[in-house]
C-alpha positions in Angstrom: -3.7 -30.6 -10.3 -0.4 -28.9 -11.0 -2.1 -25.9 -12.8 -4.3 -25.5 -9.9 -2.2 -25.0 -7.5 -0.1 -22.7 -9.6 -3.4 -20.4 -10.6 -3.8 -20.7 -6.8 -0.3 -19.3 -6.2 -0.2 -16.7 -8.9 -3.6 -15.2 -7.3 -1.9 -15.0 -3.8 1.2 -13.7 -5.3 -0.9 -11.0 -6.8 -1.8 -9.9 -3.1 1.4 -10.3 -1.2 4.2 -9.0 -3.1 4.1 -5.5 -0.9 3.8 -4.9 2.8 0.7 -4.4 4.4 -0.5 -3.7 8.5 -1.1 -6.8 9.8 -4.6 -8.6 10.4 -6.0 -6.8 13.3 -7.4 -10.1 15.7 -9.2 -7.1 17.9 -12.1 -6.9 14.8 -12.7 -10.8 15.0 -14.9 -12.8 18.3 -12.8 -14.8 20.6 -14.9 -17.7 19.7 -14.4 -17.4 15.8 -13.8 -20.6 14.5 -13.0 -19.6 11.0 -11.5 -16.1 9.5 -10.3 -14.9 5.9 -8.5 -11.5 5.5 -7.4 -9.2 2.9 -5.6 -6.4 2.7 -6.9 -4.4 -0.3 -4.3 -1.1 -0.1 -1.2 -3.3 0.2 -3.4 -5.5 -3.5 -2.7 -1.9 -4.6 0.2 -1.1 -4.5 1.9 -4.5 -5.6 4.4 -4.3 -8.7 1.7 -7.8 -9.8 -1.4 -4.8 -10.0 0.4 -2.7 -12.0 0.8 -5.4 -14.5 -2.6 -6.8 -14.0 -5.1 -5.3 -12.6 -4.6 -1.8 -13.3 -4.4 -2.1 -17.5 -8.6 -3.5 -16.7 -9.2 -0.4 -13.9 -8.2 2.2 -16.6 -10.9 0.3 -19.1 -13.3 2.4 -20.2 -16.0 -0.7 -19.6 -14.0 -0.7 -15.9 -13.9 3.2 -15.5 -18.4 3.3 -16.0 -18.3 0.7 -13.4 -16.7 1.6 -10.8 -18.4 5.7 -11.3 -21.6 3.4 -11.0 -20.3 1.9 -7.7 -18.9 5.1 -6.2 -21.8 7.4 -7.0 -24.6 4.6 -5.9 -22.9 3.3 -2.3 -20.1 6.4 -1.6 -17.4 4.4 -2.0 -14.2 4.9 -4.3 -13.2 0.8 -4.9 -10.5 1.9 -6.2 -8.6 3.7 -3.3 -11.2 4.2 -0.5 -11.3 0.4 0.5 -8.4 -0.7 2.7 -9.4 -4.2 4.1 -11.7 -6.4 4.8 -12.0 -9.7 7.4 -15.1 -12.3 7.3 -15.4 -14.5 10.5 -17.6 -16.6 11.9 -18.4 -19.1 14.6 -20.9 -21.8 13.4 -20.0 -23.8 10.4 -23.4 -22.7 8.6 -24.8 -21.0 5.3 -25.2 -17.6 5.1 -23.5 -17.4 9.1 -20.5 -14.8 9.3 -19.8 -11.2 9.3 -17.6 -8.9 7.5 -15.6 -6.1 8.5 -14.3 -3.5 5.7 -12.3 -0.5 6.7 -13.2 2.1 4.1 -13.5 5.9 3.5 -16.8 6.4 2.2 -19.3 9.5 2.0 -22.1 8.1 4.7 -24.4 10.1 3.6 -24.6 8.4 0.4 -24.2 4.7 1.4 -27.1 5.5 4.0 -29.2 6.9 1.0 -28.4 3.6 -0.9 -29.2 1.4 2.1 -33.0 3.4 2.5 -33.6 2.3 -1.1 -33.3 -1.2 -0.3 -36.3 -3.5 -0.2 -38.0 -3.6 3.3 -35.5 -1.5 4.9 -35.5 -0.7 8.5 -33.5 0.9 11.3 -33.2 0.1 14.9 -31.1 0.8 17.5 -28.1 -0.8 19.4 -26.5 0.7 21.9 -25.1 4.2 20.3 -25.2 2.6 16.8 -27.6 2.5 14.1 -28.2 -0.6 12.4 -30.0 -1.1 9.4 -31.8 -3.7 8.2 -33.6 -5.0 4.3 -34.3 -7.7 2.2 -31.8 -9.4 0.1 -33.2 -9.0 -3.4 -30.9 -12.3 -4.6 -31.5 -14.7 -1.5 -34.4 -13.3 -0.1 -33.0 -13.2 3.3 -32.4 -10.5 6.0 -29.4 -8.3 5.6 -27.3 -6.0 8.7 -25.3 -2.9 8.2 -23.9 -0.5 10.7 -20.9 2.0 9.9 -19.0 2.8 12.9 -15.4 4.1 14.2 -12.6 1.7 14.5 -11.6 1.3 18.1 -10.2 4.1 20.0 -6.8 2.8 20.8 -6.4 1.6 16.7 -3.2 2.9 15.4 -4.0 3.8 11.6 -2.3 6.1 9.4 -4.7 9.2 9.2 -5.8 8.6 5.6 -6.5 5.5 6.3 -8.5 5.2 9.4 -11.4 6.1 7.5 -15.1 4.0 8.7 -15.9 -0.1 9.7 -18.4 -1.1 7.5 -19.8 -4.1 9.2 -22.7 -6.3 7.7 -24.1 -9.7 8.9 -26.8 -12.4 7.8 -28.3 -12.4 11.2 -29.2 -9.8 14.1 -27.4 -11.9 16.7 -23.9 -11.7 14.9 -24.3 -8.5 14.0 -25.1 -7.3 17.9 -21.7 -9.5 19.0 -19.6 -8.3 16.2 -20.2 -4.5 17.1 -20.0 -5.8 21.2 -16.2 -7.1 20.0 -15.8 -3.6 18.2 -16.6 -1.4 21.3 -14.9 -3.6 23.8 -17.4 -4.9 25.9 -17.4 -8.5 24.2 -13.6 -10.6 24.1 -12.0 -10.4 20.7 -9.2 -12.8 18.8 -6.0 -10.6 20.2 -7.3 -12.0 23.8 -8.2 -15.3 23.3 -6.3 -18.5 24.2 -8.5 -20.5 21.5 -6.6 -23.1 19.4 -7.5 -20.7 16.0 -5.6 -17.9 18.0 -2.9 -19.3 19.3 -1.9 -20.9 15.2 -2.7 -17.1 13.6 -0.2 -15.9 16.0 2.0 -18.5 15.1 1.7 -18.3 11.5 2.4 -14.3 11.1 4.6 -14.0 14.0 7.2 -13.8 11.7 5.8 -11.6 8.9 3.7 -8.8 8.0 0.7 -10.5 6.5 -1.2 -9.2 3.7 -3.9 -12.6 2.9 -4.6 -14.4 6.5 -6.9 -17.2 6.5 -7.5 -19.4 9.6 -10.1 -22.3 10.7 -10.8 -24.7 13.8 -12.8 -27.3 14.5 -12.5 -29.0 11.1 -12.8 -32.7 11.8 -16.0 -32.0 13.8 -17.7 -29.3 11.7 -20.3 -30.2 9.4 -18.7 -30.3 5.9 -19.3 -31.4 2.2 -16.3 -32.8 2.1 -15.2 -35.6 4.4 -11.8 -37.2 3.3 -9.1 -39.0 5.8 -7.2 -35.5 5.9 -10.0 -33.3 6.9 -11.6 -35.5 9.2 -8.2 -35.6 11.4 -7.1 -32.4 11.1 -8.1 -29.7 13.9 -6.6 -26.2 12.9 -5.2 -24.5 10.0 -3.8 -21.0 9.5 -2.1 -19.6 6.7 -0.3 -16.7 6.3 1.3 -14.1 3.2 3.2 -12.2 3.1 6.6 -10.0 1.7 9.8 -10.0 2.9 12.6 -8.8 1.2 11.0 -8.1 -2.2 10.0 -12.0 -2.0 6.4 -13.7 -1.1 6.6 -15.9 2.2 4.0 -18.3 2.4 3.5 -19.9 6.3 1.2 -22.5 6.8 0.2 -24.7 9.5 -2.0 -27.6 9.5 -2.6 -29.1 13.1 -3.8 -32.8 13.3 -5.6 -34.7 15.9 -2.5 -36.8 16.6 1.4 -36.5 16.2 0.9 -39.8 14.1 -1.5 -38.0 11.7 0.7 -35.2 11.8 3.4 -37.7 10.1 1.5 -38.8 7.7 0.1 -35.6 6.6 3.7 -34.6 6.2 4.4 -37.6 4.4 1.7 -37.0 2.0 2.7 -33.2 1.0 6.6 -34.6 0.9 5.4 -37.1 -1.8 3.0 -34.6 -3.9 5.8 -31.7 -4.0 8.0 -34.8 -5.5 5.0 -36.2 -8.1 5.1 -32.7 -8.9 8.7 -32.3 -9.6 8.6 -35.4 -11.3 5.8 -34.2 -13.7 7.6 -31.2 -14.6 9.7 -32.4 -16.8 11.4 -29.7 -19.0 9.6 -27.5 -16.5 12.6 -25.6 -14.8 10.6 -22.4 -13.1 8.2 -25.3 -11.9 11.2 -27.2 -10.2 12.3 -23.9 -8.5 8.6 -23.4 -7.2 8.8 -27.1 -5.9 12.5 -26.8 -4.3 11.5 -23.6 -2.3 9.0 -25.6 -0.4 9.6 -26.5 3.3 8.3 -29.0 5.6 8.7 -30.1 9.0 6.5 -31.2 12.7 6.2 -29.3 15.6 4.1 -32.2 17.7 1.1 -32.2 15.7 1.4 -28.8 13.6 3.0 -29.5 9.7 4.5 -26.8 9.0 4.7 -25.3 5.5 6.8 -22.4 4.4 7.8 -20.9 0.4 9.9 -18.6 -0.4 10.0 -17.1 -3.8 9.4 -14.8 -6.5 5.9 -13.7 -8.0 8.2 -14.1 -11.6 9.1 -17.9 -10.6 5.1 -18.8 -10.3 3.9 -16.6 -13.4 7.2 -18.4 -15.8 6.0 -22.0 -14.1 2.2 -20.9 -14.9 3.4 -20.0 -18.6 5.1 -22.7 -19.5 2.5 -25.7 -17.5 -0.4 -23.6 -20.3 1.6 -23.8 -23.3 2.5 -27.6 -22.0 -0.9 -28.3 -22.0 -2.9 -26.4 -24.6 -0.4 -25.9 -27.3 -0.6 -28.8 -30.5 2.3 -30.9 -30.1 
């Protein structure tokens, strides 16, 4: 359990230990009940990808790759992809969209879409939207490239193209409706998802933000105590200071669940402390974790340094796998 939630802390550390623009809400549907967005240039230009991910990028194996990539879909992974948000509002396979901000050479990723089985193009408005047959799932795919919105204020080299690709014609049409302004996006809704994404990066510059509503209701695998009481959660990284800030909030169906739930995480942080043992880092990982209720939100925050969760990670391995 421990390692788990350390690998799951040393891969968010890895994407929030720089500052990044904030997740634009005006690229997300009012009615979104669940979002996830990254920040690729901030992944960049983190002190983490220096260590680790750019030893594999200048791989020769790494280097064929990604030429492969940028010569077949006109796209440079490596520094002409900014961001990218998936939303959606039912709780259903294959139902969501994604927007990716890149720089890419149309006229190529066009060329790649053509060769695509069954494609297609139709028109929407003043777009074009394309249309084939997933080789892998056998279902319908949607891709339009487009400008950001007018009024977006983007650094020059950044402001590149909105990739935008959906499972189903009907998201697609809404998504590029929320785009050019004539549908309501996120930044204008009252919705309980907007309302704890505001409150969860008010504070910080976000680099990871993930949000979901509607939880105890939705139709999921998984249906323990927690899940079926909960309502909203939003979760925020980010960097202040040279340190990751973690802010999460869970809100429950009543302030007594709320309680509880807080009561729960107050008792795992101290199992976990507990099990360290000899396990200092992991004991300053624990001791930077805050708790506390406002009504029915718990709130979470950390505080700490990407070094703190690597040493913990390091020394919960050789705990584990070394002969004793």
């Amino acid at each position: 359990m421990r390692l788990c939630v350390l690998f799951l802390a040393t891969v968010l550390c890895l994407a929030a230990s720089a500052r990044a623009d904030q997740f634009d809400p005006r690229h997300v549907s009012a009615d979104a009940q669940w979002l996830a967005h990254l920040d690729v240039e901030a992944l960049r230009t983190t002190q983490a990808a220096d260590q680790f991910l750019k030893p594999w990028l200048t791989s020769d194996r790494a280097g064929r790759e990604l030429k492969n990539i940028r010569e077949a879909i006109g796209i440079d992974l490596t520094n002409d992809l900014h961001g990218a948000t998936l939303y959606g509002v039912p709780f259903e396979p294959r139902r969501g969209v994604v927007v990716a901000r890149a720089n890419l050479i149309e006229s190529v990723f066009v060329g790649f879409l053509a060769n695509q089985p069954d494609h297609k193009i139709a028109k929407y408005r003043n777009h074009e939207l394309h249309s084939w047959t997933d080789p892998h799932h056998k279902g319908t795919l949607f891709a339009c490239v487009c400008q950001p919105p007018k009024d977006e204020a983007a650094p020059s080299a950044q402001a590149g193209s909105l990739v935008v690709i959906a499972h189903h014609q009907a998201d697609m049409h809404k998504a590029l409706d929320v785009l050019d302004g004539t549908s309501p996006n996120l930044a204008e809704s009252k919705s309980p998802l907007a309302s704890e994404i505001r409150a969860a990066t008010e504070s910080s510059r976000p680099i990871v933000t993930i949000g979901v509503c509607g939880l105890g209701k939705a139709d999921l695998p998984l249906k323990s105590p927690v899940v079926r009481q909960c309502e909203t959660l939003a979760m925020a990284l980010g960097e202040d200071d040279g340190r990751v800030v973690l802010h999460a909030r869970l809100v429950a169906d009543s302030e007594a669940a709320a309680a509880d739930m807080e009561n729960v995480v107050r008792g795992l942080v101290a199992l976990g402390r507990l099990s360290a043992e000899s396990n200092e880092a992991m004991r300053k990982v624990l001791d930077a974790v805050t708790l506390s209720i406002e009504q029915r939100a718990v709130v979470m925050k950390w505080r700490g340094y990407v070094l703190d969760v690597l040493q913990a990670s390091q020394q919960e391995w050789i705990k584990h796998n070394m002969p004793r």
